[in-house]
C-alpha positions, 0 to 999 in steps of 0.5 A: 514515462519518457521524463522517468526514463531520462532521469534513470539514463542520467544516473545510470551513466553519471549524467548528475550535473544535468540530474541535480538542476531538476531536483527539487530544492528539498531533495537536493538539500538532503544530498548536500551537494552533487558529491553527495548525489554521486555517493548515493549513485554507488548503488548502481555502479556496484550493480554492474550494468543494466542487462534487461528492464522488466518492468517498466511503470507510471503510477499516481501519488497525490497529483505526481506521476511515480516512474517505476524500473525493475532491471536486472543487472545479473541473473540474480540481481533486480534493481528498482529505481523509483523517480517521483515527478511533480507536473512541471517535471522536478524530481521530487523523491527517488530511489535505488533499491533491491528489486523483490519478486511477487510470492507465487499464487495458484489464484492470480485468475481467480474471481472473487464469489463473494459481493464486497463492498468497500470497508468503510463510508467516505473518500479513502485513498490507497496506500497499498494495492495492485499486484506488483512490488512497485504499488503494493509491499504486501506481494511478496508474501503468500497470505498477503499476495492482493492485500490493501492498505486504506487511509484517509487524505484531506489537502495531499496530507494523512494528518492535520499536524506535521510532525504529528504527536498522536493518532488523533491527528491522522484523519482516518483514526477512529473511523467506523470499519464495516463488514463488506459482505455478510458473514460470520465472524471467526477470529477477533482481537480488540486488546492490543494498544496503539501505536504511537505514529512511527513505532510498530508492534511487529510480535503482532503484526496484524494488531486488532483485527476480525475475520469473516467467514462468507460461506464460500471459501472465502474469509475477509480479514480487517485488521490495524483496528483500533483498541477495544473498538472491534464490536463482533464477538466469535461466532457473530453473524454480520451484515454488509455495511454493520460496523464492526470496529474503528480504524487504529494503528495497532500491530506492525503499523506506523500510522493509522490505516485500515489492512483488508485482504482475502484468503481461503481459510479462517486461520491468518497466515497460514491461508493463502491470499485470494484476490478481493473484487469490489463492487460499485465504487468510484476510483478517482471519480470514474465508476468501477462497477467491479475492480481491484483498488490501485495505489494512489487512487481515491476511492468511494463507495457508488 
């Protein structure tokens, strides 16, 4: 907290000589030299000046710490500044950016009836979670609001070969997709191509998915699968833990993963989003009896 609040004060007032010794070498090539570190910091000089922080927050991303600042620079300004800091304290990445507000929810208490388990069997890593813009992009839409994203990372990489040429190469492509609660199956698509890495369908952004219907109000929606993979027709009766299709990278995806959230309604989009609690599982080791997936946690099924 303290090293992300000190990098944030040195360029909020320009302090960039003593900013640029502690960015890494990468990060300091991609600016050229401190001119160009200064061009970048025009971002908050033409804000105005910070009035107010109101949300402050460190998050884990693969053995850095994330220092996450909303601050508003006007009644209708929020600035996100974001500083990625490895353990000795070098800046590995940062960024200035317009801050953006959670979607509003009549469900921000709710507690989830339906018994989830995790999607999938192995270690996977959250990509997208939680309930701020800052560790979740999904937030800020109302279908989405508590929405994850889930991938495969082995050795801090999603892939074996860098840059990667196929879907083949990320290791989460291709792997089952389960049913995380009995139910039965309302809506499924299994024909929409893959993408290759780095290009995204955004006509159809929720690709190859399948939806649930748990009996209770609450439907579960898996999607980004991978083409032809989904193995539940409409109508289908699903059991916890049945594989119900591989994960892909079809829809607005740019890498393989696997989406998952919770709504209250069968129809995708229109329905709100519910928070999904799952149980028994671990999240970076420790047990988590009943929780909602973070932003850079591994997790596993208990």
């Amino acid at each position: 907290m303290q090293l992300g609040r000190l990098y944030s004060r040195w360029l909020i007032e320009g302090e960039l000589e003593q900013l640029w010794t502690r960015m890494a070498p990468e990060l300091r090539e991609s600016f050229a030299s401190v001119g160009g570190l200064g061009a970048y910091r025009e971002k908050l000089r033409q804000a105005g000046n910070e009035r107010e922080v109101t949300d402050e927050r460190v998050t884990h991303w693969l053995g850095m710490d994330v220092y996450s600042r909303t601050a508003q620079y006007s009644p209708d300004r929020p600035i996100l500044q974001q500083w990625m800091i490895d353990p000795a304290g070098t800046v590995a990445a940062f960024l200035v950016e317009p801050g953006t507000e959670p979607a509003p929810s009549e469900f921000l208490s709710y507690e989830t009836r339906t018994p989830l388990s995790l999607p999938f069997e192995g270690e996977w890593f959250v990509y997208w979670g939680g309930r701020q813009p800052v560790e979740n992009m999904h937030v800020t839409t109302v279908d989405q609001r508590f929405a994850n994203d889930f991938l495969i990372v082995e050795d801090m990489h999603t892939h074996s070969d860098d840059p990667p040429d196929s879907n083949e190469r990320f290791y989460c492509f291709g792997r089952p997709v389960l049913a995380p609660a009995d139910g039965r199956t309302v809506a499924s698509e299994s024909g929409i191509p893959d993408n290759e890495p780095g290009k995204v369908d955004a006509a159809r952004p929720l690709g190859n998915h399948v939806v649930i219907d748990h009996g209770n109000g609450e439907f579960s929606v898996l999607g980004q699968l991978q083409r032809g993979s989904v193995q539940v027709e409409n109508g289908s009766l699903v059991r916890r833990g049945e594989v119900i299709g591989r994960c892909g990278n079809s829809g607005a995806s740019s890498e393989p993963h696997l989406h998952f959230h919770l709504q209250n309604g069968p129809e995708v989009g229109v329905a709100a989003g519910l928070p999904a609690a799952f149980l028994h599982y671990s999240a970076d080791g420790a047990a988590v009896e009943r929780g909602e997936p973070r932003r850079g946690e591994f997790i596993r099924a208990s």
